[in-house]
Backbone bond lengths (Angstrom), bond angles and torsions (degrees), N, CA, C in turn:
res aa  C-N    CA-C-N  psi(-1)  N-CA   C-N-CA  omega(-1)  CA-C   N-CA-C  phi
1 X - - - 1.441 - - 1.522 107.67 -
2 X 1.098 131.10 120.01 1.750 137.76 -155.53 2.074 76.88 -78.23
3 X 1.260 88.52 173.99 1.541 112.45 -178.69 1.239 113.41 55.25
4 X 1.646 126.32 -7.95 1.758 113.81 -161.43 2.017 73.20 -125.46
5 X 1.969 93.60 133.22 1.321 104.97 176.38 2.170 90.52 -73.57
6 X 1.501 90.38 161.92 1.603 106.36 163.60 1.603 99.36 -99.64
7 X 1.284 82.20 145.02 1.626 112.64 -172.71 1.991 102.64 -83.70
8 X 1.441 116.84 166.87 1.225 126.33 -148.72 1.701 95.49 -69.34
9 X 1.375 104.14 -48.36 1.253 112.12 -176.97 1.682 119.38 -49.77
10 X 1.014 100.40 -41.72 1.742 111.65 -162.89 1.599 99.44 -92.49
11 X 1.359 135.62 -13.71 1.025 151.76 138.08 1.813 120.88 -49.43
12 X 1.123 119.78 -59.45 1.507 113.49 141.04 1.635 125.09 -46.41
13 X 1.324 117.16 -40.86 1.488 87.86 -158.21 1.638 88.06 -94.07
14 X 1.030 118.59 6.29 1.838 114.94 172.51 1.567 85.01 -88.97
15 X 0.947 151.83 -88.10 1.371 136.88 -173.29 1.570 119.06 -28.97
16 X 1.156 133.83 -81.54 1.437 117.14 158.10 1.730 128.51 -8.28
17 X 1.592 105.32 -56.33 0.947 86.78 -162.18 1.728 111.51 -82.14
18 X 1.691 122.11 -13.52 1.271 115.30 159.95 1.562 125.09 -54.26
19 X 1.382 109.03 -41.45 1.519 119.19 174.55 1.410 107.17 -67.53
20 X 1.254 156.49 -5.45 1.044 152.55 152.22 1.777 107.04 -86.64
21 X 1.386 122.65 -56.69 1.027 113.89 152.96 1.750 131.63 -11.93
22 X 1.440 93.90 -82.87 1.691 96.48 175.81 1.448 109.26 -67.23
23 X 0.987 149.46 -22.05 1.149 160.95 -176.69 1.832 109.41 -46.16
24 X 1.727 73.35 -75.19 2.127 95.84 163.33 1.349 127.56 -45.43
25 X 1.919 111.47 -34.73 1.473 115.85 171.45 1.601 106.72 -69.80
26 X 1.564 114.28 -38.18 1.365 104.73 -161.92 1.882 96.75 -76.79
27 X 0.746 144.15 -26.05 1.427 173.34 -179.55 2.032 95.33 -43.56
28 X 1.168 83.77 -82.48 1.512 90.22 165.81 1.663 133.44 -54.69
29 X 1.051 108.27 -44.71 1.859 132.89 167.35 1.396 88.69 -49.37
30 X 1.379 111.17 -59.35 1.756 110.69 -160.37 1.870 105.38 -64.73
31 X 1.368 104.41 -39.55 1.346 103.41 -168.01 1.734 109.13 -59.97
32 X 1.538 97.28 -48.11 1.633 121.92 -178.16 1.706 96.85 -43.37
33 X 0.994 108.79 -77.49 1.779 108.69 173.20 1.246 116.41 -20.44
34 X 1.431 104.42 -66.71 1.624 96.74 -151.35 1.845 96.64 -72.57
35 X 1.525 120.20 -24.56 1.427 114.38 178.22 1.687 110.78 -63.13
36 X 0.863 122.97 -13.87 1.714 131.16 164.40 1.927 111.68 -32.19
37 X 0.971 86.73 139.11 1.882 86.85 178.03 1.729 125.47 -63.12
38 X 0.737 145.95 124.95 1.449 144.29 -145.63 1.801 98.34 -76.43
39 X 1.236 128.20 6.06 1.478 109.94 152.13 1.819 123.36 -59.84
40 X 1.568 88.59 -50.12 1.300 113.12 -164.47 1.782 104.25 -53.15
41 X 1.485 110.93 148.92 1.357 111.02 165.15 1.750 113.08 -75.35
42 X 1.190 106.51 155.96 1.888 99.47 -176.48 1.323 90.78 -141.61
43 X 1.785 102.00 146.58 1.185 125.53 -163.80 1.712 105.93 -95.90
44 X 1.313 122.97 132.87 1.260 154.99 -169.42 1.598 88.33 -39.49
45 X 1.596 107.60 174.88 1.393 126.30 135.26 1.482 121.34 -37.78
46 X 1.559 85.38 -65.85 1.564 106.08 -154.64 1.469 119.25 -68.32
47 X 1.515 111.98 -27.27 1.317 140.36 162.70 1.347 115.17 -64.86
48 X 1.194 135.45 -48.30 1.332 124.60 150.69 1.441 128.59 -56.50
49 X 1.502 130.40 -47.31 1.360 136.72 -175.27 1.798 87.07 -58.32
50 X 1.168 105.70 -69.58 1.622 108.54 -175.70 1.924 122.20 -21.52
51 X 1.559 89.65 -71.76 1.661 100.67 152.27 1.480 129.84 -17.18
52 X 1.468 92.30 -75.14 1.500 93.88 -159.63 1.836 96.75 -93.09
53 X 1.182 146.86 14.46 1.220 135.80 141.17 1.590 109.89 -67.42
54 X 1.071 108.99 -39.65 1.772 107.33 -179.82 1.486 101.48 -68.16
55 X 1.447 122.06 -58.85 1.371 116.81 -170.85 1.636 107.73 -46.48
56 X 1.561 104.08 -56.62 1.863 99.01 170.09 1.162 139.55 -31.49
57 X 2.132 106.07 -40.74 1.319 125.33 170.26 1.381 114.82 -41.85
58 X 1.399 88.64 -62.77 1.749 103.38 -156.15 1.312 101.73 -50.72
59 X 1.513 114.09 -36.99 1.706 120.94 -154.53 1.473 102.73 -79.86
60 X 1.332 110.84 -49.73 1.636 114.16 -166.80 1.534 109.58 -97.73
61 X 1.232 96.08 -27.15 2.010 93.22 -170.60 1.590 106.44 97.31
62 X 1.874 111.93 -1.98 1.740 84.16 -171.15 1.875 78.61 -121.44
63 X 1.181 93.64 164.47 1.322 133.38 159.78 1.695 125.35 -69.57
64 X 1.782 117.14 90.61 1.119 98.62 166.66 1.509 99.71 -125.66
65 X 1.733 98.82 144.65 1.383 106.26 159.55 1.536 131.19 -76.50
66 X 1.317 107.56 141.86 1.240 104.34 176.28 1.754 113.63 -121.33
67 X 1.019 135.85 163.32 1.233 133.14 -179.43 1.552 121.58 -133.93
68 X 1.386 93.69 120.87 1.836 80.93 -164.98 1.414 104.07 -85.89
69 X 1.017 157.13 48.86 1.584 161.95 124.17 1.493 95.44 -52.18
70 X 1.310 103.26 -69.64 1.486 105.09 -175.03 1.814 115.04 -72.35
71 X 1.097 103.93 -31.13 1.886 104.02 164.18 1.892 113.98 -49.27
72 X 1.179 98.94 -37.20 1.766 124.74 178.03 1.278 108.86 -62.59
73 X 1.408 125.62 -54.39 1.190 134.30 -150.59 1.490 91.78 -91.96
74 X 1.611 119.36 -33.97 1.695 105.61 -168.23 1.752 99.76 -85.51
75 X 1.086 98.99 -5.22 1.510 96.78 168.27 0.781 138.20 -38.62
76 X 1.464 91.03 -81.27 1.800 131.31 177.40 1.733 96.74 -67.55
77 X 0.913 135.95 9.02 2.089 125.00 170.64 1.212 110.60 114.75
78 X 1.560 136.80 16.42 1.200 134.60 -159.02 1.646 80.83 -107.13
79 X 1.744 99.40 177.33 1.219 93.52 -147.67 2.139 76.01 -138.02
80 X 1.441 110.56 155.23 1.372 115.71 159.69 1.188 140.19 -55.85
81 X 1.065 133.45 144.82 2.255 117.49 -160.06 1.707 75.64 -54.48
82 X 1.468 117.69 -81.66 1.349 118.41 -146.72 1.192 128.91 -30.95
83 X 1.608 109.16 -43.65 1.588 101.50 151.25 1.040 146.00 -64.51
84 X 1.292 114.49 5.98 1.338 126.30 -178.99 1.743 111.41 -91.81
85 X 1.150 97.25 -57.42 1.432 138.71 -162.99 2.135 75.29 -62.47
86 X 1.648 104.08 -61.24 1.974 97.20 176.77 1.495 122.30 -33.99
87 X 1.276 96.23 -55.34 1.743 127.02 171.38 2.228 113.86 -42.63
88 X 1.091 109.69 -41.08 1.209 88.32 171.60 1.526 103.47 -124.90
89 X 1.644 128.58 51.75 1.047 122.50 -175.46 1.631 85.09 -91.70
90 X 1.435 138.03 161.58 1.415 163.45 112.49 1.881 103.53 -2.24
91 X 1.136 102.40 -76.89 1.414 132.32 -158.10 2.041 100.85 -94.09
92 X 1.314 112.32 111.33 1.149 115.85 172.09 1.502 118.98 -78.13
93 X 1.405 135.86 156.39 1.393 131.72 -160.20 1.524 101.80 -89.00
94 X 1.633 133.83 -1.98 1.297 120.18 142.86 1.678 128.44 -81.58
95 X 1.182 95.54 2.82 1.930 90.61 -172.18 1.825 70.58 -117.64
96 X 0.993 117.99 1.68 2.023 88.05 178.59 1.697 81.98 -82.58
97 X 1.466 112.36 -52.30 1.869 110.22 -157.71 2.001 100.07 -54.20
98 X 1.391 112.13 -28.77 1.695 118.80 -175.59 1.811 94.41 -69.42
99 X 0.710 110.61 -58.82 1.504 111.27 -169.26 1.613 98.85 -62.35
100 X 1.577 133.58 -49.36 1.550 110.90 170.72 1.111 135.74 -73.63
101 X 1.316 91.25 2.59 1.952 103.91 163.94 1.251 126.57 -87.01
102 X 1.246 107.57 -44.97 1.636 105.85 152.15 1.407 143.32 -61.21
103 X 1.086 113.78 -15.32 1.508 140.50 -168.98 1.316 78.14 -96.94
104 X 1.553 147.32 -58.74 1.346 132.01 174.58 1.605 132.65 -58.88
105 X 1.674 92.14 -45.09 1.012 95.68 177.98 1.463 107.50 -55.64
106 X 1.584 116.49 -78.26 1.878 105.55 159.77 1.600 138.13 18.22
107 X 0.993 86.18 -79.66 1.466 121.00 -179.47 1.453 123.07 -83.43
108 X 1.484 120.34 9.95 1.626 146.25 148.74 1.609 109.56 -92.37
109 X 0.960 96.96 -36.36 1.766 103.76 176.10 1.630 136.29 -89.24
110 X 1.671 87.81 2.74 1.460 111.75 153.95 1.682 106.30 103.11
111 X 1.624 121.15 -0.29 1.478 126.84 176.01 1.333 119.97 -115.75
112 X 0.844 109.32 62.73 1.852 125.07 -170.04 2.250 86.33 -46.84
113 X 1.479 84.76 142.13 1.879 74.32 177.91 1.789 110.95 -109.13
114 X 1.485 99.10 173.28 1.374 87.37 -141.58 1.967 99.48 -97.21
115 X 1.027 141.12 159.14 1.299 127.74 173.43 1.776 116.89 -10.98
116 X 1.320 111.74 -89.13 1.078 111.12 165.94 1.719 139.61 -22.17
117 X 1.631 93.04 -50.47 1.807 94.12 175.44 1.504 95.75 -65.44
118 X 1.018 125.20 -33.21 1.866 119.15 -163.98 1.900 108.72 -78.81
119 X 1.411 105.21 -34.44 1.333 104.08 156.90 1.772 109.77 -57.24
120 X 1.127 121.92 -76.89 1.562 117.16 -172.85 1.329 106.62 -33.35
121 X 1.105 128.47 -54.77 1.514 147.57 -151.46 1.891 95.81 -76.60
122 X 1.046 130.07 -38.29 1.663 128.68 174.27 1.759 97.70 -83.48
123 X 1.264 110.53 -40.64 1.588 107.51 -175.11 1.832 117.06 -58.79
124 X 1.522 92.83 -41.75 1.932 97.51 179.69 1.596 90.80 -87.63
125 X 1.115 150.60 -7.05 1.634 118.00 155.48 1.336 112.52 -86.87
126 X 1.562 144.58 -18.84 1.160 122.06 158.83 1.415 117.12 -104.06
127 X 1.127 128.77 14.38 1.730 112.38 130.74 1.424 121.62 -58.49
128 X 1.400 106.84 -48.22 1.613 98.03 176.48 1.560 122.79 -56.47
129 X 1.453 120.87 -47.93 1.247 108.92 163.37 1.847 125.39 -73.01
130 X 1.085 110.85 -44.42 1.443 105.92 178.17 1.297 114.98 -80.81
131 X 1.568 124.14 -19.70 1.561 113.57 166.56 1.361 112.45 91.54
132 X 1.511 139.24 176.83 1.419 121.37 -121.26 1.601 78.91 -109.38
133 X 1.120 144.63 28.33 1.606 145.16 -164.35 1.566 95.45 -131.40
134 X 1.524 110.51 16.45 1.828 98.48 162.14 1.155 98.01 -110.77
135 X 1.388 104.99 167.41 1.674 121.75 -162.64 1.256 110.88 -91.04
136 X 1.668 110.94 -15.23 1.786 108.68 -145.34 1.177 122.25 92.52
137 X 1.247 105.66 152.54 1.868 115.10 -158.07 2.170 80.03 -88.22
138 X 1.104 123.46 170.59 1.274 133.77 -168.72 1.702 112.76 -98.71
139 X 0.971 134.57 -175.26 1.610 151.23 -146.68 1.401 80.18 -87.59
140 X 1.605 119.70 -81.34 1.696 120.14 -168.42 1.345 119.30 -96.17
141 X 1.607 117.67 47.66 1.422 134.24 153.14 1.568 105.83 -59.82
């Protein structure tokens, strides 16, 4: 929204998500390499991470690091925190967008709901999918 600064949080997860972003390009670059025919010389980790932080530079003006330990590891089948971190969330990222639609919708109709109703309201959609063996979303959900 032009004129309204972003807040610290949403400022991180726009950072994250470029650094995972470029991450995924170098990811691929790296894979492409090493599938090359074994005459050919093939370019490092470090030579790629290197690369494509500069290529990022030039493009955006910001600075992200990349680390080829972790360029290595997503190689070989490892997977990004964020997907991980997706993987044992409670709340899937289509019932998060269902739940801020209602909370809007709600809250257009003049009854914004109150902490509590919004706890109940995440708790009866993942009972319904996870079934009567979840615990409940926690205190600082």
């Amino acid at each position: 929204m032009p004129g309204w600064p972003k807040s610290a949080t949403r400022k991180r997860q726009e950072a994250c998500e470029a650094c995972d972003y470029l991450m995924s390009c170098a990811v691929e670059a790296y894979c492409a390499k090493l599938k090359k025919a074994l005459g050919i010389q093939h370019c490092g980790a470090r030579t790629i991470c290197h690369d494509f932080e500069k290529m990022n530079f030039e493009v955006t003006g910001k600075l992200i690091k990349l680390s080829y330990s972790t360029l290595i590891c997503l190689a070989a089948g490892g997977k990004i925190l964020s997907e991980t971190n997706a993987a044992k969330a409670w709340v899937t990222e289509e019932e998060m967008k269902q739940v801020i639609a209602y909370i809007q919708e709600v809250g257009d109709h003049g009854f914004p709901l109150s902490h509590k109703q919004l706890h109940e309201h995440v708790n009866e959609i993942c009972h319904a999918r996870l079934g009567h063996t979840f615990p409940g979303v926690g205190v600082k959900w």
